[in-house]
C-alpha positions in Angstrom: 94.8 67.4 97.8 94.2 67.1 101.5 90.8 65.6 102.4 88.7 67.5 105.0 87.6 71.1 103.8 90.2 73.0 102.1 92.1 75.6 104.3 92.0 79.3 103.3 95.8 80.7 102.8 97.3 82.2 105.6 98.6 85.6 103.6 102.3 86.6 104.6 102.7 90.2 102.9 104.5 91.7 99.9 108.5 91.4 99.4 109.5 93.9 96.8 112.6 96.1 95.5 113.2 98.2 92.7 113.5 94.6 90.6 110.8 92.9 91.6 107.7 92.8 93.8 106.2 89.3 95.0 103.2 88.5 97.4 103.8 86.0 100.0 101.3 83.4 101.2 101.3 79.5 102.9 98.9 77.1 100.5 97.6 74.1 102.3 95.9 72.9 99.5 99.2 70.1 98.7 100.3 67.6 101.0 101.8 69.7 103.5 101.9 73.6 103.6 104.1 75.4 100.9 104.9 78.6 100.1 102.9 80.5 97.5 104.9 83.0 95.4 102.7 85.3 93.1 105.1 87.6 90.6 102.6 90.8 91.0 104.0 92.1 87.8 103.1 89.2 85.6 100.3 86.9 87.6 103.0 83.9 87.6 102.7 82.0 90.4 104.9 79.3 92.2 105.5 77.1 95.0 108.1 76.1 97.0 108.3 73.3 99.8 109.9 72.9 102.8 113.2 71.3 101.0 113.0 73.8 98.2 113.3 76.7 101.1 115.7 75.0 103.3 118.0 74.1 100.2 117.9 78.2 99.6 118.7 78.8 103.4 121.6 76.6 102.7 122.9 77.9 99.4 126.1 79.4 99.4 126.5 83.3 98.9 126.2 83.5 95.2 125.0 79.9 94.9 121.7 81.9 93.0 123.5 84.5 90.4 123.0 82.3 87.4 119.1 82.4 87.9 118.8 85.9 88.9 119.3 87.0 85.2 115.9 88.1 84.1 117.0 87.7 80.6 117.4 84.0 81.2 113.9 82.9 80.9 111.6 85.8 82.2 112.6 88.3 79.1 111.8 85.9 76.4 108.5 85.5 74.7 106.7 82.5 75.0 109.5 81.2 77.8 108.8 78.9 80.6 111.5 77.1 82.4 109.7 74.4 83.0 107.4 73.0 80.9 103.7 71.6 81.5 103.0 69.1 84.1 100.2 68.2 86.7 102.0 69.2 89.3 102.2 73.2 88.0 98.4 73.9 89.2 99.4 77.5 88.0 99.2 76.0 84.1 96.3 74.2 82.1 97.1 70.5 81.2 95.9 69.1 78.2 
């Protein structure tokens, strides 16, 4: 965490479809800002940082097909593709 007072999130808006429907905001609670993805459907939340986002801007057309397949992780009970770890502040660690 950054030391100083925390910074509020600067809220981005909603990006939906008839698939899905996320809410977009920048968290500056890290090391450096990140992008804070909240699945309004299920609560899940994630993060991406600036490599994560510019590897996607980079991606080849079609580069993200595999992982668009809801029934790969999101349809299964009990799924999570990736497990526990400190860095998930979304999860509880034990």
């Amino acid at each position: 965490m950054a030391d100083g007072p925390a910074r509020p999130e600067q809220p981005l808006g909603i990006v939906e479809n008839e698939f899905a429907s996320v809410e977009l905001s920048i968290d500056h609670d890290g090391n450096s800002p990140r992008l804070r993805i909240v699945d309004l459907r299920t609560g899940k939340v994630g993060f991406a940082d600036a490599l994560e986002l510019e590897t996607i801007a980079w991606l080849p057309q079609g580069a993200m097909h595999p992982l668009l397949d809801p029934s790969l992780h999101r349809w299964r009970e009990g799924s999570d593709p990736i497990p526990d770890r400190p860095d998930r502040p979304d999860r509880e660690n034990p």
